[in-house]
HTML snippet that shows the backbone in 3Dmol.js (N, CA, C, O; Angstrom):
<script src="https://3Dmol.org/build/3Dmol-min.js"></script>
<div id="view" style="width:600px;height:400px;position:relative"></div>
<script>
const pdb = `
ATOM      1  N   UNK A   1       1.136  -2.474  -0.483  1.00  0.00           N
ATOM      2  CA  UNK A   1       0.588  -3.754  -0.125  1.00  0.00           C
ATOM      3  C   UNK A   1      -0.935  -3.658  -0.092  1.00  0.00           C
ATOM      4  O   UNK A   1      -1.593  -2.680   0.262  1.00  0.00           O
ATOM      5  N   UNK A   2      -1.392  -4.857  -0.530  1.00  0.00           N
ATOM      6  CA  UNK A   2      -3.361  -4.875  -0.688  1.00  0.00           C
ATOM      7  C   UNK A   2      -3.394  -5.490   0.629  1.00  0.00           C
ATOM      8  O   UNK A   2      -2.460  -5.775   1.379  1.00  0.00           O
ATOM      9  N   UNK A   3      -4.729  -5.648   0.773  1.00  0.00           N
ATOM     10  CA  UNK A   3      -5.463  -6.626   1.379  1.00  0.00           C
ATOM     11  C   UNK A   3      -6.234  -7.311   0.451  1.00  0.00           C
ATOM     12  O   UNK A   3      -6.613  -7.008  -0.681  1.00  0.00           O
ATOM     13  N   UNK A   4      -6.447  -8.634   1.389  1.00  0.00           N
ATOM     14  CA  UNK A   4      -6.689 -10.202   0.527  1.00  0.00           C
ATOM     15  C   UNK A   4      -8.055 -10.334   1.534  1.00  0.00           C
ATOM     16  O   UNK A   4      -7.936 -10.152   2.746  1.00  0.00           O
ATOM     17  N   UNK A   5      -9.529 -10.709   0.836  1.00  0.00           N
ATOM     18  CA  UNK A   5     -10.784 -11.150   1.590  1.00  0.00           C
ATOM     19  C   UNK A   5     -10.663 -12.725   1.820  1.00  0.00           C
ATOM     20  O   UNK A   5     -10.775 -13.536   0.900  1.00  0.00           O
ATOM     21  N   UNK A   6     -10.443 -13.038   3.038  1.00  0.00           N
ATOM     22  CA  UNK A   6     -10.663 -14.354   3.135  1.00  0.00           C
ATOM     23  C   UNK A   6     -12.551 -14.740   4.010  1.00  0.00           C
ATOM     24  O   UNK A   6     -13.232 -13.995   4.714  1.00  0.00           O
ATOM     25  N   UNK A   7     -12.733 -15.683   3.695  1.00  0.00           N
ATOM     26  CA  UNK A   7     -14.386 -15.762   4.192  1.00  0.00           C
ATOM     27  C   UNK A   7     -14.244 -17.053   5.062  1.00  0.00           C
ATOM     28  O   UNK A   7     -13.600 -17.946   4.512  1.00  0.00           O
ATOM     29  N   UNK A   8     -14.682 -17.301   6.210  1.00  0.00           N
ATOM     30  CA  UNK A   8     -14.905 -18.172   7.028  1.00  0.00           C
ATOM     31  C   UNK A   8     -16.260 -18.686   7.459  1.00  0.00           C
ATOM     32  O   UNK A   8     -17.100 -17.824   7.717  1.00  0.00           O
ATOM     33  N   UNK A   9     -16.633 -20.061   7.588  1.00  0.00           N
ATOM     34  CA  UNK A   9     -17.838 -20.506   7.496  1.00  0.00           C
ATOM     35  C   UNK A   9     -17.839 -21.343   9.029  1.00  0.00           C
ATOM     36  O   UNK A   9     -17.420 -22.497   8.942  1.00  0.00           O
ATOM     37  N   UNK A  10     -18.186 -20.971  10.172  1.00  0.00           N
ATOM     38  CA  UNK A  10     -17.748 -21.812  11.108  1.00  0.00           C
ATOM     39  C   UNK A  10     -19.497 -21.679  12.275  1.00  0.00           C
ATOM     40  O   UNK A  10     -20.399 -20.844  12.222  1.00  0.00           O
ATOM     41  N   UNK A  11     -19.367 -22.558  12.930  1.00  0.00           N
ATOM     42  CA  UNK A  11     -20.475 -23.086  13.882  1.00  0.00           C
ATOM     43  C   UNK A  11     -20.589 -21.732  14.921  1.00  0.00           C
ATOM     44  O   UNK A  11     -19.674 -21.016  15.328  1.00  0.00           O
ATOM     45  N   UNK A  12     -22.057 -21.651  15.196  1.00  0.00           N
ATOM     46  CA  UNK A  12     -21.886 -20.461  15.990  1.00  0.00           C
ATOM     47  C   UNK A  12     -21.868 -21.009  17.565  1.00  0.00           C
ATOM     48  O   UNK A  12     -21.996 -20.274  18.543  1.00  0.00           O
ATOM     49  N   UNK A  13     -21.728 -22.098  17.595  1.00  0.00           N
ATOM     50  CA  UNK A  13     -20.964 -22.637  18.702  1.00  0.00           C
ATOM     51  C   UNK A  13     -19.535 -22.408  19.349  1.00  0.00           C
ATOM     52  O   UNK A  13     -19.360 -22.506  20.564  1.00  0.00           O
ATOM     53  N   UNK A  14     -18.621 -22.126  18.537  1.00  0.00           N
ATOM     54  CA  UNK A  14     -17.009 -21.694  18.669  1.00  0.00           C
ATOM     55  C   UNK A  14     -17.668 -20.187  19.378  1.00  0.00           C
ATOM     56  O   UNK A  14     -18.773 -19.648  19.311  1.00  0.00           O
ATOM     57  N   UNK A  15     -16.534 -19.887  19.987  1.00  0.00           N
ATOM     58  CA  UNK A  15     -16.695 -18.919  20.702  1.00  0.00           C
ATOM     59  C   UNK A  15     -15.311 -17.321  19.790  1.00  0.00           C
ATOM     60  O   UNK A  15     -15.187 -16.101  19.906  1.00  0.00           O
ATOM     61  N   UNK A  16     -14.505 -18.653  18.843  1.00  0.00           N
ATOM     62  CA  UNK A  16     -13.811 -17.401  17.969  1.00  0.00           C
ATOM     63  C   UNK A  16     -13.357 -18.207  16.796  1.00  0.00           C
ATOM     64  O   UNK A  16     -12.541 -19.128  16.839  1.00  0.00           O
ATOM     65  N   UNK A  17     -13.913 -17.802  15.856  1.00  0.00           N
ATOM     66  CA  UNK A  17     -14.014 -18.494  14.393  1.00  0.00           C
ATOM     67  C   UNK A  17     -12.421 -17.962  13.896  1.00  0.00           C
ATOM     68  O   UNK A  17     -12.084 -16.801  14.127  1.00  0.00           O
ATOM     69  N   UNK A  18     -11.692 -18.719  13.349  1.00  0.00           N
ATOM     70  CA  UNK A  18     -10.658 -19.111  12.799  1.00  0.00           C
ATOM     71  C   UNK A  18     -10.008 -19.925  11.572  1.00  0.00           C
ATOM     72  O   UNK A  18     -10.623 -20.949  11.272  1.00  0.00           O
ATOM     73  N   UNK A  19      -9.173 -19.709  11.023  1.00  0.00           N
ATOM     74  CA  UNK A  19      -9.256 -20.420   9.715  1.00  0.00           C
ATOM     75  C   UNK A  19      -8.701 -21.762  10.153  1.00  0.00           C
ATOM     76  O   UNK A  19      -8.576 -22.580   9.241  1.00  0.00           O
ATOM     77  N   UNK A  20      -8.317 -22.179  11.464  1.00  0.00           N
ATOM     78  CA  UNK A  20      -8.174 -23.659  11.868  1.00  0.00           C
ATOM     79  C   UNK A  20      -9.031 -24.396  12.267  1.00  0.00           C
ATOM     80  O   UNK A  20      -8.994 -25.626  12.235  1.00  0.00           O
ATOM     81  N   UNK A  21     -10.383 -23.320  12.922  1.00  0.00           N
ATOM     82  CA  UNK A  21     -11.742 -24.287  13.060  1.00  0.00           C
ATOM     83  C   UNK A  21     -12.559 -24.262  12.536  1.00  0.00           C
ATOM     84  O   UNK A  21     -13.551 -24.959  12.749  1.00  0.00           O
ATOM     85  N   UNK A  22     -12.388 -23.197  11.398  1.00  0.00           N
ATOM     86  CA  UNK A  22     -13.743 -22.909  10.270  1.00  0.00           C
ATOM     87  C   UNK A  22     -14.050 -24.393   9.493  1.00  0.00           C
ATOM     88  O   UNK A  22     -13.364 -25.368   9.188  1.00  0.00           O
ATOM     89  N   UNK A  23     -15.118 -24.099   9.387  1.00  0.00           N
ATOM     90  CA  UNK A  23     -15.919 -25.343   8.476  1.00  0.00           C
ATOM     91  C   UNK A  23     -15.534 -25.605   7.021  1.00  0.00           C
ATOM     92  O   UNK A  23     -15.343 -26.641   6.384  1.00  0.00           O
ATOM     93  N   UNK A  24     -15.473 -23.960   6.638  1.00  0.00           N
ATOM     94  CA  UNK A  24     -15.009 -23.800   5.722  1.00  0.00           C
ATOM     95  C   UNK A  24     -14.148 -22.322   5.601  1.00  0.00           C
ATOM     96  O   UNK A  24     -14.238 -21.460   6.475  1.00  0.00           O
ATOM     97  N   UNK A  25     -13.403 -22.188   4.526  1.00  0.00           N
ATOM     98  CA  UNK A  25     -12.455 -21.336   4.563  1.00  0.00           C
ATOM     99  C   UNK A  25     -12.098 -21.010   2.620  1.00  0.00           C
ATOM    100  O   UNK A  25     -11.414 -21.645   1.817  1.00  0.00           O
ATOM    101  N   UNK A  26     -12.856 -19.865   2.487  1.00  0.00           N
ATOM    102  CA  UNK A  26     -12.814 -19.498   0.980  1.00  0.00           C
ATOM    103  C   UNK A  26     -12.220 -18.314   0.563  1.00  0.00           C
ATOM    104  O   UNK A  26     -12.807 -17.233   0.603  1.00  0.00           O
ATOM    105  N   UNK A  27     -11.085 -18.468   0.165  1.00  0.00           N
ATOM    106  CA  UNK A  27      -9.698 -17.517  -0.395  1.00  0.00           C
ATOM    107  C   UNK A  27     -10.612 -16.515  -1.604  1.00  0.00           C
ATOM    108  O   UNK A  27     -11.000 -16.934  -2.695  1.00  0.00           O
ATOM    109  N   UNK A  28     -10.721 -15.757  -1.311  1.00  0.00           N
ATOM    110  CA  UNK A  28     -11.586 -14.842  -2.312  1.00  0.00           C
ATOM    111  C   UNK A  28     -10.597 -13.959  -3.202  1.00  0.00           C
ATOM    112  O   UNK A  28      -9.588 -13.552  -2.627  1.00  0.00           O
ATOM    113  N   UNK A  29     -10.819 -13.544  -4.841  1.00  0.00           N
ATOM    114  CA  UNK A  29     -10.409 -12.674  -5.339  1.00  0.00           C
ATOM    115  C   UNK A  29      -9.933 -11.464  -4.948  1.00  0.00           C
ATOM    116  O   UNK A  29      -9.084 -10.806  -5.549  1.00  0.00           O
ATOM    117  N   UNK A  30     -10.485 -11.172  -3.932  1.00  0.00           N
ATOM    118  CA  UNK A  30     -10.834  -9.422  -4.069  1.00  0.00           C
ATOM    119  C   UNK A  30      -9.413  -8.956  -3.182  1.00  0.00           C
ATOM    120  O   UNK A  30      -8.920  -9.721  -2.352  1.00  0.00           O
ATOM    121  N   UNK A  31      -8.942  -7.853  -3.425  1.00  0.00           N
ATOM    122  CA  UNK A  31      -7.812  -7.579  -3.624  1.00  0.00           C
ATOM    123  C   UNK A  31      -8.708  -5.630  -3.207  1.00  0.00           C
ATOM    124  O   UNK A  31      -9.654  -5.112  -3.801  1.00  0.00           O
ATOM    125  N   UNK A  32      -7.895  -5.073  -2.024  1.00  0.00           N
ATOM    126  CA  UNK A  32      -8.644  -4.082  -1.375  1.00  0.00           C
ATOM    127  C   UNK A  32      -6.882  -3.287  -0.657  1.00  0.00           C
ATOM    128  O   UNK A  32      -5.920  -3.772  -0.062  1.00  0.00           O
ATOM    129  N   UNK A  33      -7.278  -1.769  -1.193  1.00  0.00           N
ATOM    130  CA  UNK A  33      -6.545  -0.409  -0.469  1.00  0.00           C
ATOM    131  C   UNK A  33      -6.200  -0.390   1.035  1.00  0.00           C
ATOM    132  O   UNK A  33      -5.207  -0.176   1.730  1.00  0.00           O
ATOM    133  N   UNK A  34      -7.792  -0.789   1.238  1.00  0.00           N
ATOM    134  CA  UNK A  34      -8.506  -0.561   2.488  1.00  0.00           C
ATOM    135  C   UNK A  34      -9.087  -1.751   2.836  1.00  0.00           C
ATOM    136  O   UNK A  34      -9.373  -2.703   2.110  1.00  0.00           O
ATOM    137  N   UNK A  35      -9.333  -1.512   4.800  1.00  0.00           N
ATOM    138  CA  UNK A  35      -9.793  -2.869   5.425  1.00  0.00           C
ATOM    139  C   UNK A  35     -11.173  -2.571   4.962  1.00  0.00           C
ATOM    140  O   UNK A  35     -11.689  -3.513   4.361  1.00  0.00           O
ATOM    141  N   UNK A  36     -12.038  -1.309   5.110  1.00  0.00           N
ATOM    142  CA  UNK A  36     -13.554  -0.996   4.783  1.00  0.00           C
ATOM    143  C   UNK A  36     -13.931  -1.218   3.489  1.00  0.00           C
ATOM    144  O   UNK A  36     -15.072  -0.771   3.377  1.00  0.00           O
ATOM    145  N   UNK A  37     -13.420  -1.844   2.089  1.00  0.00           N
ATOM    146  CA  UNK A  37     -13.314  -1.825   1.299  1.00  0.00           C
ATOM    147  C   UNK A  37     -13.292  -3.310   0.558  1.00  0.00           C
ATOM    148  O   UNK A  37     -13.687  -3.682  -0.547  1.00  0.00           O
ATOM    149  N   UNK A  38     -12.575  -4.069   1.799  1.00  0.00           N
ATOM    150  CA  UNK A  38     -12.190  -5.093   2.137  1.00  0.00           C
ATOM    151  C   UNK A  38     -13.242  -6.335   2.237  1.00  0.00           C
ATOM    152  O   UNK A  38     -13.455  -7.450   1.760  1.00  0.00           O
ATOM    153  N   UNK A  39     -13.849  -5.228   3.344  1.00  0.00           N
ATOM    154  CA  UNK A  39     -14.693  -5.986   3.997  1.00  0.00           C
ATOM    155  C   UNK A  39     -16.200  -5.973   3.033  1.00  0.00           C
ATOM    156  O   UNK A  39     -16.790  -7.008   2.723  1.00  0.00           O
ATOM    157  N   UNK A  40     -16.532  -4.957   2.756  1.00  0.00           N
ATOM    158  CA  UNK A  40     -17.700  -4.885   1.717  1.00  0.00           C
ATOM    159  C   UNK A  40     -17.801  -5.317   0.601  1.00  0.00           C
ATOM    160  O   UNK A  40     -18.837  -5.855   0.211  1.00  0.00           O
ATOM    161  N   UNK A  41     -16.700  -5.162  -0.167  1.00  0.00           N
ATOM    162  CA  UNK A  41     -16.610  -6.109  -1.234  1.00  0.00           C
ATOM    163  C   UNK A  41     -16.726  -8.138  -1.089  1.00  0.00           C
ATOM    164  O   UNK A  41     -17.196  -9.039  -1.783  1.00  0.00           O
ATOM    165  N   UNK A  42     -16.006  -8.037   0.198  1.00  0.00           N
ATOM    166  CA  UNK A  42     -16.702  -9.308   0.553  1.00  0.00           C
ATOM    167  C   UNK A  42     -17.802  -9.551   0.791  1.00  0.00           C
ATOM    168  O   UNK A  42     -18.254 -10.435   0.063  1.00  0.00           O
ATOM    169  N   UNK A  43     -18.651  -9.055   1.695  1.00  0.00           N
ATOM    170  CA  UNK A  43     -19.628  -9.517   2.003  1.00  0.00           C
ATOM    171  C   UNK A  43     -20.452  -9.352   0.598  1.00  0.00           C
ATOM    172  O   UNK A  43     -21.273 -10.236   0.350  1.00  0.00           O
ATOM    173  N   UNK A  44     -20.274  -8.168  -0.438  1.00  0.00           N
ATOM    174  CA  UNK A  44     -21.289  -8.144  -1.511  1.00  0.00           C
ATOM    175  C   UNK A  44     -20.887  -9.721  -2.580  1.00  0.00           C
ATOM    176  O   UNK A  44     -21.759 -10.174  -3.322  1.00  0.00           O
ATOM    177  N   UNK A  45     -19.508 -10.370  -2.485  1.00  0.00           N
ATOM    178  CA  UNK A  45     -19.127 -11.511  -3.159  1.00  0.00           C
ATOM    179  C   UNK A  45     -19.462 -12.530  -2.229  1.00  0.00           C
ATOM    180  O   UNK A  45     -19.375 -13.669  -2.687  1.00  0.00           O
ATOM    181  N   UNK A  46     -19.773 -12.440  -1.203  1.00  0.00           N
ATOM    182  CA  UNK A  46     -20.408 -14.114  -0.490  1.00  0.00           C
ATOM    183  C   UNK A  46     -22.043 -13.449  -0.911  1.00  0.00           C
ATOM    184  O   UNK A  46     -22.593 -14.332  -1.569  1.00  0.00           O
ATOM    185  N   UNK A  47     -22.574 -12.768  -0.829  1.00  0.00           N
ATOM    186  CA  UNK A  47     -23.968 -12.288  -0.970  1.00  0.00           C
ATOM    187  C   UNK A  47     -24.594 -13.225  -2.780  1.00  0.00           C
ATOM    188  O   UNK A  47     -25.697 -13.658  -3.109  1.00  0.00           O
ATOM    189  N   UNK A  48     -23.376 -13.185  -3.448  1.00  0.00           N
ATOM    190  CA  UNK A  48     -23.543 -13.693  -4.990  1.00  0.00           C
ATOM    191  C   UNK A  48     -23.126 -14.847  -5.049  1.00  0.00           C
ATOM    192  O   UNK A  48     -23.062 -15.336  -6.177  1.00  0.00           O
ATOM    193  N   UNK A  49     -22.684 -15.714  -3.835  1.00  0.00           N
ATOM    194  CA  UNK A  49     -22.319 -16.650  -3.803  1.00  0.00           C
ATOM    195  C   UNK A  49     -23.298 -18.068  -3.401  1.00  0.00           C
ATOM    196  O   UNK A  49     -24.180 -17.500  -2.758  1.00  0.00           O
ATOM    197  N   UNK A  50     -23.653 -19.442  -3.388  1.00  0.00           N
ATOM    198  CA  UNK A  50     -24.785 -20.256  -3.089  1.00  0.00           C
ATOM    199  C   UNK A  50     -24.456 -20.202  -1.402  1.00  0.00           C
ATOM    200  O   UNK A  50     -25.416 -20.452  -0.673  1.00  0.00           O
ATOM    201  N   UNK A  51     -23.179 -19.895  -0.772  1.00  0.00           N
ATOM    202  CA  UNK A  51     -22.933 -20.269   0.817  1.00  0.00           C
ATOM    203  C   UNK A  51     -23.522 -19.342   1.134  1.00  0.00           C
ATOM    204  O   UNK A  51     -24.287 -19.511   2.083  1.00  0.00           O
ATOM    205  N   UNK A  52     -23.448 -17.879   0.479  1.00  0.00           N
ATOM    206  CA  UNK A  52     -24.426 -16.856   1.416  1.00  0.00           C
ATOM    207  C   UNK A  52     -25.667 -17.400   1.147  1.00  0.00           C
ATOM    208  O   UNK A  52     -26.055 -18.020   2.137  1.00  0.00           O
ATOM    209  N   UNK A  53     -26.376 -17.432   0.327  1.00  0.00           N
ATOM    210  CA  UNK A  53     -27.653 -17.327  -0.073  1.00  0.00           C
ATOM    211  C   UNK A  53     -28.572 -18.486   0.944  1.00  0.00           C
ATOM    212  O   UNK A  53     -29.788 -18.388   1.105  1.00  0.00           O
ATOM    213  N   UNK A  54     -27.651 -19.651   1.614  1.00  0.00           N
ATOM    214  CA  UNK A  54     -28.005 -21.291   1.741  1.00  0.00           C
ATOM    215  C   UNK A  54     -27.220 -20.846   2.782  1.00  0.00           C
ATOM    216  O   UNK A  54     -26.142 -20.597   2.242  1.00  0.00           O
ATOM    217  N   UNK A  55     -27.141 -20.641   3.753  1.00  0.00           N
ATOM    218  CA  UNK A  55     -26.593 -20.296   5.274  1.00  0.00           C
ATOM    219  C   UNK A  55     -27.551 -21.415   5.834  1.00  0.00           C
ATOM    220  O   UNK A  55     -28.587 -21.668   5.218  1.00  0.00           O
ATOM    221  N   UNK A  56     -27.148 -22.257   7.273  1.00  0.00           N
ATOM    222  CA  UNK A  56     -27.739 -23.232   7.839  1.00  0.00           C
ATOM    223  C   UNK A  56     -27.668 -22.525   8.901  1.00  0.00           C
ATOM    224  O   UNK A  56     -26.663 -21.910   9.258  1.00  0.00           O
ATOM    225  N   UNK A  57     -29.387 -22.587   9.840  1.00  0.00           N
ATOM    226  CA  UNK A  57     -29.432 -21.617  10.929  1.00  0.00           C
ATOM    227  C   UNK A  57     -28.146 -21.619  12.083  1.00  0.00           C
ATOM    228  O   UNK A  57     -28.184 -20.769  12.973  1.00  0.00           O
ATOM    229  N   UNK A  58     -27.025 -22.595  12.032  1.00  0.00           N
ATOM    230  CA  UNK A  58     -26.480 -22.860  12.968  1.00  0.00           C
ATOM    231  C   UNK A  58     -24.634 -22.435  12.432  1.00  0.00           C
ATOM    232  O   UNK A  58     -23.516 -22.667  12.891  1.00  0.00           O
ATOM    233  N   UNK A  59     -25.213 -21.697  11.204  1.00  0.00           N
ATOM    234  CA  UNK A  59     -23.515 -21.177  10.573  1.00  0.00           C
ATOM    235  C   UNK A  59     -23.384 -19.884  11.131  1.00  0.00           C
ATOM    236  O   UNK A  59     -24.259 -19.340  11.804  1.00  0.00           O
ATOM    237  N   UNK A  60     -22.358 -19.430  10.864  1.00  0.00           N
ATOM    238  CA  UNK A  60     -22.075 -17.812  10.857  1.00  0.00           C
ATOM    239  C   UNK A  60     -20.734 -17.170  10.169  1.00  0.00           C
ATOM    240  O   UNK A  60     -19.743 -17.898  10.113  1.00  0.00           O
ATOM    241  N   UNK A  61     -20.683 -16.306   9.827  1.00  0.00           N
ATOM    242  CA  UNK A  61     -19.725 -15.943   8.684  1.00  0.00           C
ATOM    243  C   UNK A  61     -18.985 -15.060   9.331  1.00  0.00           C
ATOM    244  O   UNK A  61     -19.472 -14.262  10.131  1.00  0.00           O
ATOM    245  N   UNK A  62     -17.474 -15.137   8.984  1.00  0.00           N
ATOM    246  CA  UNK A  62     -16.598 -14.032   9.304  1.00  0.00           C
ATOM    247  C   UNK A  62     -15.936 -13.690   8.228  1.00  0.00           C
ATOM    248  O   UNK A  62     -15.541 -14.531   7.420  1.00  0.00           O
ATOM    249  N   UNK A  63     -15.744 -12.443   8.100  1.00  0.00           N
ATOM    250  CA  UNK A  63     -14.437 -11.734   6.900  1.00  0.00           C
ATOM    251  C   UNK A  63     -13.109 -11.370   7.654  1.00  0.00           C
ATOM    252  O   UNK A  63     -12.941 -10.595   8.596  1.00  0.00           O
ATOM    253  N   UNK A  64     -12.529 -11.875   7.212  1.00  0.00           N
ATOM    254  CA  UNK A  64     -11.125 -11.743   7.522  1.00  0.00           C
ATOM    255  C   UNK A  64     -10.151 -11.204   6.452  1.00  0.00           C
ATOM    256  O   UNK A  64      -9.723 -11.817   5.474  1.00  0.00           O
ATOM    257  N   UNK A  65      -9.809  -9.566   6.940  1.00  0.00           N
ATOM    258  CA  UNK A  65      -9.052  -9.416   5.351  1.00  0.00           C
ATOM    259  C   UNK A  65      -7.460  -9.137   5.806  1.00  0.00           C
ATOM    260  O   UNK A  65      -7.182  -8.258   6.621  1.00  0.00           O
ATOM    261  N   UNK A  66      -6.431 -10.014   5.166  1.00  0.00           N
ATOM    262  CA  UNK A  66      -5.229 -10.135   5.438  1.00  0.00           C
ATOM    263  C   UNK A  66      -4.101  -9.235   4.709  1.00  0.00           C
ATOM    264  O   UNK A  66      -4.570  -8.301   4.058  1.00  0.00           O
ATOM    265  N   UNK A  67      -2.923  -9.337   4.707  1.00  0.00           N
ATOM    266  CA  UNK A  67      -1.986  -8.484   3.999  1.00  0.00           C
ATOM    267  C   UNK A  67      -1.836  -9.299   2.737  1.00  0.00           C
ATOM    268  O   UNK A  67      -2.076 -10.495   2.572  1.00  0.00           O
ATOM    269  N   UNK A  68      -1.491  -8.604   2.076  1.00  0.00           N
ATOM    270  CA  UNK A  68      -1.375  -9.322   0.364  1.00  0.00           C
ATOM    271  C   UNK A  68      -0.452  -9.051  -0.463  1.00  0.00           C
ATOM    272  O   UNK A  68      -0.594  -8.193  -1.333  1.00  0.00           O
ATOM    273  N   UNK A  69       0.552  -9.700  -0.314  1.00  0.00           N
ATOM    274  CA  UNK A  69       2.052  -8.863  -1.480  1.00  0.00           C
ATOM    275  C   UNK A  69       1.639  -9.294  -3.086  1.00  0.00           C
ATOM    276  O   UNK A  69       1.482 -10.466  -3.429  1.00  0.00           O
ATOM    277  N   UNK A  70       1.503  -8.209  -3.935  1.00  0.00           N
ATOM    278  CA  UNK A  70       1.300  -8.088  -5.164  1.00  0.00           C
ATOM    279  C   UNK A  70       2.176  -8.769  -5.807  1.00  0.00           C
ATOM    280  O   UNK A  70       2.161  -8.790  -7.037  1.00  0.00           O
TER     281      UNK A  70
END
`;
const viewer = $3Dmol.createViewer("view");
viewer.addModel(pdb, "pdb");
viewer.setStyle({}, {cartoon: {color: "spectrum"}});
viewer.zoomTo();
viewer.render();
</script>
């Protein structure tokens, strides 16, 4: 079984960002062994993305990497 990068875009007002209160919620390609693997490859694919680059001082980002049946 992989892990799946999911990316969350939510107010840094919430006190625990979730894919039910995220702002936004972006199902990413990346497909990972490992959670550390997981997680970096995400952040380097929101980094190439316009949401990383265009962050609004009042966003904040979470990676969330889930189980993934092939």
């Amino acid at each position: 079984m992989t892990l799946a990068a999911m990316i969350l875009v939510c107010s840094v007002s919430l006190s625990d960002c979730t894919t039910t209160n995220a702002d936004m919620v972006i199902d990413t390609p990346i497909r990972s062994a490992s959670p550390v693997t997981c997680l970096m490859h995400a952040q380097a694919y929101l980094a190439g993305t316009s949401i990383g680059r265009n962050m609004l001082p009042g966003e904040r980002i979470k990676v969330v990497c889930v189980r993934h049946r092939n």
